[in-house]
MIMAR-691777 format. One record per residue (C-alpha): residue number from 1; residue in three letters; x, y, z. Coordinates in Angstrom, 3 decimals, padded with zeros to 6 digits. Layout:
! MIMAR-691777
NODE/NUM/ALA/X/Y/Z
...
//
This chain:
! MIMAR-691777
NODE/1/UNK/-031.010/008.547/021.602
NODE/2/UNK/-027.566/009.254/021.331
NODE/3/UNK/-024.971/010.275/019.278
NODE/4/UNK/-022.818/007.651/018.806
NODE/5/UNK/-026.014/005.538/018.571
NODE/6/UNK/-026.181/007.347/015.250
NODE/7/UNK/-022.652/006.907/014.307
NODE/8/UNK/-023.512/002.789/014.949
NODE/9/UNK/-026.395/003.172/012.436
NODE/10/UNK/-024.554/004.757/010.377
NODE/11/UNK/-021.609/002.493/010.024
NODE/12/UNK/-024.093/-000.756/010.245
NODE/13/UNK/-025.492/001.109/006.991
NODE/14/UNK/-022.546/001.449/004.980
NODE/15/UNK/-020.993/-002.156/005.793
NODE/16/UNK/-023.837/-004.160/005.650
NODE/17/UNK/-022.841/-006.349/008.543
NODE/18/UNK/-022.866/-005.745/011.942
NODE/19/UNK/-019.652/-007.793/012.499
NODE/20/UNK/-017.437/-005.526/010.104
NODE/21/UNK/-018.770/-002.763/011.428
NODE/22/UNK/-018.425/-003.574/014.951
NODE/23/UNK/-014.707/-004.157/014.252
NODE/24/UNK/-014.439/-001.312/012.454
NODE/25/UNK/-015.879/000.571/015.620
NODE/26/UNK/-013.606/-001.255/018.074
NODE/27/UNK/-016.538/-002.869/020.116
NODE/28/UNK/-018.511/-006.477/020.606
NODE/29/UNK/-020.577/-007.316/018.040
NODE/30/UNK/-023.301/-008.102/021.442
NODE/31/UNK/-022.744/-004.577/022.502
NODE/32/UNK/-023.239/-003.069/019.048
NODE/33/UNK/-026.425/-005.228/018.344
NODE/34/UNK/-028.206/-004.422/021.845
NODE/35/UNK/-027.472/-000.642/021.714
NODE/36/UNK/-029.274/-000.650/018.396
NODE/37/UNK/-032.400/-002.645/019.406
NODE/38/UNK/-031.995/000.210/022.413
NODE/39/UNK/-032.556/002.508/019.849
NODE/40/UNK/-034.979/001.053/017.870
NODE/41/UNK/-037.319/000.429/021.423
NODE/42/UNK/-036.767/004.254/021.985
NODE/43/UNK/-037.661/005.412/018.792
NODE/44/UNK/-040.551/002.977/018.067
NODE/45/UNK/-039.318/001.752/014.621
NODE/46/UNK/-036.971/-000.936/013.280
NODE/47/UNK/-034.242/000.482/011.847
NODE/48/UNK/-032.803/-002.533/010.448
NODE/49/UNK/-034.451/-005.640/009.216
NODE/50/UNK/-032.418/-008.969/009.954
NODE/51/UNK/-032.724/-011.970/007.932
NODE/52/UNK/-030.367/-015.157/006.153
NODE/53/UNK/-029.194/-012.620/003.973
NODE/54/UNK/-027.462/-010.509/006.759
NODE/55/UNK/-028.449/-007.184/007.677
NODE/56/UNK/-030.245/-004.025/005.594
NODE/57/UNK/-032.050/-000.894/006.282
NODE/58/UNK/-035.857/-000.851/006.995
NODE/59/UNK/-037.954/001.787/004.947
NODE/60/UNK/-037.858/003.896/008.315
NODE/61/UNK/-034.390/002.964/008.745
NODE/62/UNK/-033.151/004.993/005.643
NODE/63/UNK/-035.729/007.789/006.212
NODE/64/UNK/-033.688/007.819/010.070
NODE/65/UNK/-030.174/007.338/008.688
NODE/66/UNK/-030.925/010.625/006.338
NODE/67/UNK/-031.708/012.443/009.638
NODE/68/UNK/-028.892/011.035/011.206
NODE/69/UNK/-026.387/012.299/008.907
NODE/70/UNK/-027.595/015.923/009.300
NODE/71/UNK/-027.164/015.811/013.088
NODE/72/UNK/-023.916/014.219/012.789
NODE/73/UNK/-022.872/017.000/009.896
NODE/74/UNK/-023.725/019.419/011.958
NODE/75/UNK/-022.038/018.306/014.939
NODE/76/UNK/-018.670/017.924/013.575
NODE/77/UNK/-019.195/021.430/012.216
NODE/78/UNK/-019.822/023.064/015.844
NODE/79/UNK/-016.866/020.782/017.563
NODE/80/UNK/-014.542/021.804/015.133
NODE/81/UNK/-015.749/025.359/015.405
NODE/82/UNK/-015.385/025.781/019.391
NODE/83/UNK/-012.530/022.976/019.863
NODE/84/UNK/-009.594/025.072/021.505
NODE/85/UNK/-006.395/025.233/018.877
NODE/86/UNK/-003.976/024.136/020.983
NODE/87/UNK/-005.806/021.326/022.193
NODE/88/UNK/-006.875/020.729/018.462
NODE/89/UNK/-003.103/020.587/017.850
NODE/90/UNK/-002.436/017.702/020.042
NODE/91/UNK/-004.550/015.534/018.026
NODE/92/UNK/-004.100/014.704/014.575
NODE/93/UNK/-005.105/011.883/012.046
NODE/94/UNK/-004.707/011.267/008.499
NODE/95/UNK/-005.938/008.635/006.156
NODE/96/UNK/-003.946/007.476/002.800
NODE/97/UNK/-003.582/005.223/000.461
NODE/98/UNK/-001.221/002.711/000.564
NODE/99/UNK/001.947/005.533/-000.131
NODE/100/UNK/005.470/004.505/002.143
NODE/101/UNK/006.430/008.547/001.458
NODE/102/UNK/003.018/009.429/003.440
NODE/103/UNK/004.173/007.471/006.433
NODE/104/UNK/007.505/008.500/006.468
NODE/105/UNK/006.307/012.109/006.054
NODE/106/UNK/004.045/011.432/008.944
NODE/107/UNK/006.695/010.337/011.080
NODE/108/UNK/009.064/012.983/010.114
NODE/109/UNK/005.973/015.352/011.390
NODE/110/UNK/005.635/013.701/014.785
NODE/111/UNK/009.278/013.854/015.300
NODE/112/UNK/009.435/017.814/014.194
NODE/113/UNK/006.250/018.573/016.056
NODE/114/UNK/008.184/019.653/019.531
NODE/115/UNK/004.696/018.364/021.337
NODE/116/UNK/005.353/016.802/024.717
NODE/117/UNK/001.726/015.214/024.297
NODE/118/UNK/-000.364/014.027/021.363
NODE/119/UNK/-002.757/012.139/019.992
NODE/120/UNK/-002.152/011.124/016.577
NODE/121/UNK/-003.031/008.313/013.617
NODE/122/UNK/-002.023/007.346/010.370
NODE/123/UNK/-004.838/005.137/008.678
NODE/124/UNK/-003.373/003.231/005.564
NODE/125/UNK/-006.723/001.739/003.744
NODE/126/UNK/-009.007/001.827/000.601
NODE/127/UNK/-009.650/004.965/-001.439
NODE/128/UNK/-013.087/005.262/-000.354
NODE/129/UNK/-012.648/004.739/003.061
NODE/130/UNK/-009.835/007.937/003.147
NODE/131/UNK/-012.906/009.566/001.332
NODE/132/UNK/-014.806/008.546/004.407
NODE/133/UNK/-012.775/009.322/007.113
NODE/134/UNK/-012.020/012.865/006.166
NODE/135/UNK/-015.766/013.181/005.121
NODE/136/UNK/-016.949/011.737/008.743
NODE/137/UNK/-014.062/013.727/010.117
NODE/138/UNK/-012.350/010.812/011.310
NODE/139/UNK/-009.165/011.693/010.014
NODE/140/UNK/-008.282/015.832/008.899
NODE/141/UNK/-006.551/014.883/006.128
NODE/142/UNK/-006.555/012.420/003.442
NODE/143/UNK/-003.914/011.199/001.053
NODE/144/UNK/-004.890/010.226/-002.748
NODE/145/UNK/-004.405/010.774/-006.127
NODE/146/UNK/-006.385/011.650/-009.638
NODE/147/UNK/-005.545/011.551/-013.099
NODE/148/UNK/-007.097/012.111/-016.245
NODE/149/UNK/-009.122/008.212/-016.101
NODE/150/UNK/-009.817/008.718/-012.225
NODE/151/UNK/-010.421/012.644/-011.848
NODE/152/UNK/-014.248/012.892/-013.092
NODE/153/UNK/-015.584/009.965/-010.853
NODE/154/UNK/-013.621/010.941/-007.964
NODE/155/UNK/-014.040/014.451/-008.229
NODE/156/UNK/-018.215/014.230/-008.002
NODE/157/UNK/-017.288/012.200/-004.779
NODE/158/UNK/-015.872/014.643/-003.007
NODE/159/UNK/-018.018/017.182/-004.144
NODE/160/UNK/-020.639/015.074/-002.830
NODE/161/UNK/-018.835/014.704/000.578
NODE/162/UNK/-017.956/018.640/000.931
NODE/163/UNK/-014.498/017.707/000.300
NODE/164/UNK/-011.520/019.627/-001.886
NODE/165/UNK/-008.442/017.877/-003.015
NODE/166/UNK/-005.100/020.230/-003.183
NODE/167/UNK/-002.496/018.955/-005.627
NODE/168/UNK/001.076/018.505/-003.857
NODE/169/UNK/003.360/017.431/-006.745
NODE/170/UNK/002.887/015.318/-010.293
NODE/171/UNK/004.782/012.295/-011.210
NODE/172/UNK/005.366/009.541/-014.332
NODE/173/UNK/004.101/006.409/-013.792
NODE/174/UNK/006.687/003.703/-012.538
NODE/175/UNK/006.829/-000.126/-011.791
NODE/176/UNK/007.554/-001.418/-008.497
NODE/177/UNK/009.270/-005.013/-008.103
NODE/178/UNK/011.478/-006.961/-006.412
NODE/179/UNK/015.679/-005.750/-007.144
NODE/180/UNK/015.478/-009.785/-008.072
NODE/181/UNK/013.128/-009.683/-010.552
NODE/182/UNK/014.387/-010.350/-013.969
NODE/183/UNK/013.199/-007.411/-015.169
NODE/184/UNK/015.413/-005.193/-012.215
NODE/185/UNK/018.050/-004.044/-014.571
NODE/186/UNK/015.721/-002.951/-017.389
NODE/187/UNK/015.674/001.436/-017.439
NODE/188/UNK/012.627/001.255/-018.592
NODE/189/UNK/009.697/-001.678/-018.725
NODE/190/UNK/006.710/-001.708/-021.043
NODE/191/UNK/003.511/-003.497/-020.675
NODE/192/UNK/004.527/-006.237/-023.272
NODE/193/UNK/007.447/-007.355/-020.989
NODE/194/UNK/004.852/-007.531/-017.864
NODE/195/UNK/002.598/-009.740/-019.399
NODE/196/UNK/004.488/-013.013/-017.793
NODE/197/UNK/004.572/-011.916/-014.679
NODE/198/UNK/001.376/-011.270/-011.331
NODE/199/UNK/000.748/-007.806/-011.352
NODE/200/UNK/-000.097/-006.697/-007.525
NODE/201/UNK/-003.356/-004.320/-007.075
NODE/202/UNK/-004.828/-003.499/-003.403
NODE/203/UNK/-008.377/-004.839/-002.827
NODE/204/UNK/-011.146/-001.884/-002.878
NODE/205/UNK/-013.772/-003.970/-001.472
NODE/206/UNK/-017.340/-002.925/-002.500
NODE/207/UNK/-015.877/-000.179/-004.182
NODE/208/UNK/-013.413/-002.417/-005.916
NODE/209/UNK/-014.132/-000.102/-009.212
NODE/210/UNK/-011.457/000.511/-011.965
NODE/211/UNK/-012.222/004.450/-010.610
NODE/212/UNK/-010.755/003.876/-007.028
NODE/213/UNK/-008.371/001.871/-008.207
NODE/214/UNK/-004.402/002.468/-006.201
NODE/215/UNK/-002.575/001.946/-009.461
NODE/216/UNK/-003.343/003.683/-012.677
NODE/217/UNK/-003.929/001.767/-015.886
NODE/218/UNK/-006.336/-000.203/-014.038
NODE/219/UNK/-008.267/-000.804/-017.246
NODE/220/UNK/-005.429/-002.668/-019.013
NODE/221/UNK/-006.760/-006.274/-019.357
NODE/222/UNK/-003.905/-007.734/-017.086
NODE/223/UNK/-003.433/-011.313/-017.886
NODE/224/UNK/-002.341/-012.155/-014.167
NODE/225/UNK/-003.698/-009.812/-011.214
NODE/226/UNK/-003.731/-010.500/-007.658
NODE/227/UNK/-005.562/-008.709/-005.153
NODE/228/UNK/-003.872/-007.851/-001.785
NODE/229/UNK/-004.793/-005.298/001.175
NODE/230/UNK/-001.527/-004.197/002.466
NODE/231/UNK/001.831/-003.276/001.638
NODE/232/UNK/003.359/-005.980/003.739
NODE/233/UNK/001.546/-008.649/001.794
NODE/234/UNK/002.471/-006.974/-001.424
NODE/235/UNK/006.200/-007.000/-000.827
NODE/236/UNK/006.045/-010.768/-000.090
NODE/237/UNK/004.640/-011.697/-003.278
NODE/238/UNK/007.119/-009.204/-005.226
NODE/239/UNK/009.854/-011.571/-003.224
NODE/240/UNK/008.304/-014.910/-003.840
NODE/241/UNK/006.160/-014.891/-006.824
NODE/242/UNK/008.005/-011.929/-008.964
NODE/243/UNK/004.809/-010.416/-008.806
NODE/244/UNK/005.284/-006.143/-009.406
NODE/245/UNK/002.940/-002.631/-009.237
NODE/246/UNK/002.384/-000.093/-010.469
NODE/247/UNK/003.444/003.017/-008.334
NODE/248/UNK/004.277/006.900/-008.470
NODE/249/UNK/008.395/006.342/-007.997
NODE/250/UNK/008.855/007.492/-004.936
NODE/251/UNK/010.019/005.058/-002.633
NODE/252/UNK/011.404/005.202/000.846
NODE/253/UNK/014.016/002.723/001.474
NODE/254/UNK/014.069/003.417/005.016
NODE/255/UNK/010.529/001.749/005.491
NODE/256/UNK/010.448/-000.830/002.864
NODE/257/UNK/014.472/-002.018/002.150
NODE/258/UNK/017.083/-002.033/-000.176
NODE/259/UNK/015.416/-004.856/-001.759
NODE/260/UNK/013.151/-003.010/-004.280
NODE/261/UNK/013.170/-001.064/-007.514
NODE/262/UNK/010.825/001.576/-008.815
NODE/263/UNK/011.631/001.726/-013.039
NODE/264/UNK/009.848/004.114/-015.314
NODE/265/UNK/007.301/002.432/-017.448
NODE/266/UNK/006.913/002.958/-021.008
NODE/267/UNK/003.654/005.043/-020.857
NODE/268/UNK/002.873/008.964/-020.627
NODE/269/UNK/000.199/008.280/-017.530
NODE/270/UNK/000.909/011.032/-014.889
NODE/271/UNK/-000.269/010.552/-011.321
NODE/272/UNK/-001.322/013.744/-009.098
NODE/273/UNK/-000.450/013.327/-006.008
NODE/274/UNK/-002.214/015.345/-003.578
NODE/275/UNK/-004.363/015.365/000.097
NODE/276/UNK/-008.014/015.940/000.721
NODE/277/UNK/-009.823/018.025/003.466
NODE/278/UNK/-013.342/019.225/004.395
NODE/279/UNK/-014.244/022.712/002.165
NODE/280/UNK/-015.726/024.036/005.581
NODE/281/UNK/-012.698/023.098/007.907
NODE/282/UNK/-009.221/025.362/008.203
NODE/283/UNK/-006.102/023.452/008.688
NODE/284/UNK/-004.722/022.946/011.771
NODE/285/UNK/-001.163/023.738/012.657
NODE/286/UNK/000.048/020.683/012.508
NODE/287/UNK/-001.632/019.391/009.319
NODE/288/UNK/000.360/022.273/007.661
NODE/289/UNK/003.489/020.589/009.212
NODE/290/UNK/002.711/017.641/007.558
NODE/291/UNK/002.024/019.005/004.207
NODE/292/UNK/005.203/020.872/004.201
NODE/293/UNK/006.586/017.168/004.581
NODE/294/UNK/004.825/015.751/001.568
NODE/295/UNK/005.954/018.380/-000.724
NODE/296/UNK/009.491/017.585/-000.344
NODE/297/UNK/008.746/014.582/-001.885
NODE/298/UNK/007.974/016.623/-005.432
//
């Protein structure tokens, strides 16, 4: 039995299909199945039980996943304990939401960092899956926000996880759209005006709840929504269908054009902006470096 055995279990667990998570692990969906029934010859139990339905943990299965997670928990804890800082330094990944500033930041680190050699990775994906990867510590850091509809939910989840989030800077709420939209040279929009027109939200998968939600005021009852799961895909329909979304304001030009506009919406919804990291875990020196570049942005 092997760790990353129990990282395959693991992931298996949480997707529900060995395909997803054997592209979420990077390997053949053969090569994940047969090192599981490995497993489950070793350890004399099924762990999962396959049928029409796809794929779901035995009774055993979740009794072995619970052990699972210990071991793994407490493996992270002694790597990250005895890891040598400057080789810790040379590797560095962070998971966000889907925020341009984070990835400019990020690149502004990398450029700043004076490292000759490194290791580094910016994940842009789902809120619970940045709650995951800094959880699993996949990623050191992870980019979110709360506010006052979001905060309880999300707050009990990192709790749960052992994580801590650290505000970095407040900010109104603001509408993001094409600078063709007829609604570009409005200084400020209100929901009323928005009603005609596709309002843009990122797809949260199984977790697709009005809590994890990317953009605040998920609970208004939008009369036109669609669902997209990246910012490439999102600027497209702002282009081509006058679709908009709803965003914190601060918008790098840089990475997405001159073709955009961020315009204060008629609300008094605040958005905290801030990162999340593991309550046991100190920050490395370069996660500081990249911090420093995020608060800029207040």
């Amino acid at each position: 039995m092997t760790l990353q055995q129990m990282k395959y279990v693991i992931e298996i667990a949480e997707r529900g299909s060995m395909n997803e998570a054997a592209r979420y692990l990077f390997i053949s969906q053969p090569s994940l199945s047969e090192s599981i029934k490995e497993l489950e010859k070793e350890i004399g139990v099924k762990v999962f039980s396959r049928s029409n339905r796809g794929i779901e943990l035995t009774t055993e299965g979740r009794e072995f996943i619970g052990y699972a997670r210990q071991i793994l928990e407490q493996y992270s804890l002694l790597e990250n304990h005895y890891n040598n800082k400057t080789e810790n330094d040379k590797k560095f990944y962070v998971s966000t939401q889907h925020y341009t500033f984070a990835v400019e930041a990020f690149s502004r680190t990398i450029r700043n960092a004076g490292i000759d050699e490194y290791d580094f990775a910016i994940y842009e994906t789902r809120t619970h899956e940045v709650i995951k990867d800094v959880k699993n510590t996949r990623s050191e850091l992870g980019i979110i926000y709360l506010n006052d509809f979001n905060e309880k939910v999300i707050s009990a989840d990192l709790k749960e996880n052992n994580l801590v989030f650290n505000e970095l800077f407040e900010c109104s709420t603001y509408v993001y759209l094409s600078a063709d939209h007829p609604l570009s040279q409005k200084k400020k929009i209100s929901f009323r005006e928005l009603d005609g027109y596709p309002c843009l939200s990122f797809d949260q998968g199984d977790k697709n709840s009005f809590y994890y939600a990317e953009e605040v005021l998920s609970t208004y009852p939008y009369k036109k929504i669609i669902h997209v799961n990246d910012r490439s895909t999102a600027l497209n329909m702002m282009t081509l269908l006058d679709a908009y979304t709803l965003c914190s304001g601060v918008i790098c030009e840089e990475l997405n054009g001159e073709g955009y506009k961020a315009i204060p919406l008629e609300s008094e919804e605040k958005m905290r902006i801030g990162y999340i990291k593991r309550s046991d875990s100190k920050l490395s020196d370069i996660a500081k470096k990249f911090i420093k570049e995020l608060k800029k942005y207040a």
